[in-house]
C-alpha positions as CSV (number, residue, x, y, z in Angstrom):
1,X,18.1,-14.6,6.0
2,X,14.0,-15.1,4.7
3,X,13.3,-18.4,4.6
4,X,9.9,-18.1,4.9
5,X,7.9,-19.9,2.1
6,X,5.0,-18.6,0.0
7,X,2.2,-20.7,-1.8
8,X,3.8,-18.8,-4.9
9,X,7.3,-18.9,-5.9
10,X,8.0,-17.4,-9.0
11,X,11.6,-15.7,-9.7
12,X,12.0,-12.0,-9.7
13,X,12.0,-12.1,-13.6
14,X,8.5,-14.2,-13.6
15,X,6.8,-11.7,-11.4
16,X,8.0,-8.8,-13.4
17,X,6.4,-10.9,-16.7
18,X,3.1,-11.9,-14.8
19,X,2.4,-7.9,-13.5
20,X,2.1,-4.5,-14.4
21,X,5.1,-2.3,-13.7
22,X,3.2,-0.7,-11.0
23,X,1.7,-4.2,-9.3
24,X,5.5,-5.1,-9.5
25,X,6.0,-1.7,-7.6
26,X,3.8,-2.6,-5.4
27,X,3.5,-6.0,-4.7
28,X,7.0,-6.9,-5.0
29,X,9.1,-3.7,-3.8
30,X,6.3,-2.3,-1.1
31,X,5.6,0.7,-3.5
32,X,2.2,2.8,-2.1
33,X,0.4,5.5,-4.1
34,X,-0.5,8.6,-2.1
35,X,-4.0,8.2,0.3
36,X,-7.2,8.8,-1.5
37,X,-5.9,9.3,-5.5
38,X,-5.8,5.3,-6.4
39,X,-8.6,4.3,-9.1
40,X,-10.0,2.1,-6.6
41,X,-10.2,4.5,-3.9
42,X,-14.2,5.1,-4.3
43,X,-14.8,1.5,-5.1
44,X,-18.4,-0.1,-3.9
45,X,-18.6,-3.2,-6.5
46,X,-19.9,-6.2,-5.2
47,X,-17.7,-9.2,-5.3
48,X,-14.7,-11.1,-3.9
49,X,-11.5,-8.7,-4.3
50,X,-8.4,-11.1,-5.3
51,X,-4.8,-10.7,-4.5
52,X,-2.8,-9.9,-7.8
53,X,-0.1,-12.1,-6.7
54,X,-2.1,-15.3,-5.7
55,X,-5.7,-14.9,-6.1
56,X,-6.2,-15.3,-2.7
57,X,-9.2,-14.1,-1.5
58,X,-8.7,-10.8,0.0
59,X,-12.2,-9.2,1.4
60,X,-15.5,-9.5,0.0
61,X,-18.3,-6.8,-0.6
């Protein structure tokens, strides 16, 4: 049994309303996209990179 608690506790339904079908794929059933062909892949903005799920800050550049 999980019974480890999250800072964000929505229900399966409210996560599938608050993302994209694939940040749900992702985030929430530990869906990946093959290495090197995500739109993000060559990504050198400056700025604080948020979690989808939380907005907690992830890495900043």
């Amino acid at each position: 049994m999980n019974d480890k608690k999250y800072p964000v506790q929505k229900s399966e339904q409210e996560w599938r309303e608050s993302l994209s079908e694939k940040e749900f794929n992702i985030l929430r059933e530990q869906g990946t996209e093959a290495p090197f062909t995500g739109e993000f892949n060559d990504q050198y903005s400056v700025g604080t990179y948020l979690c989808k799920g939380c907005n907690a800050p992830l890495y900043e550049e």
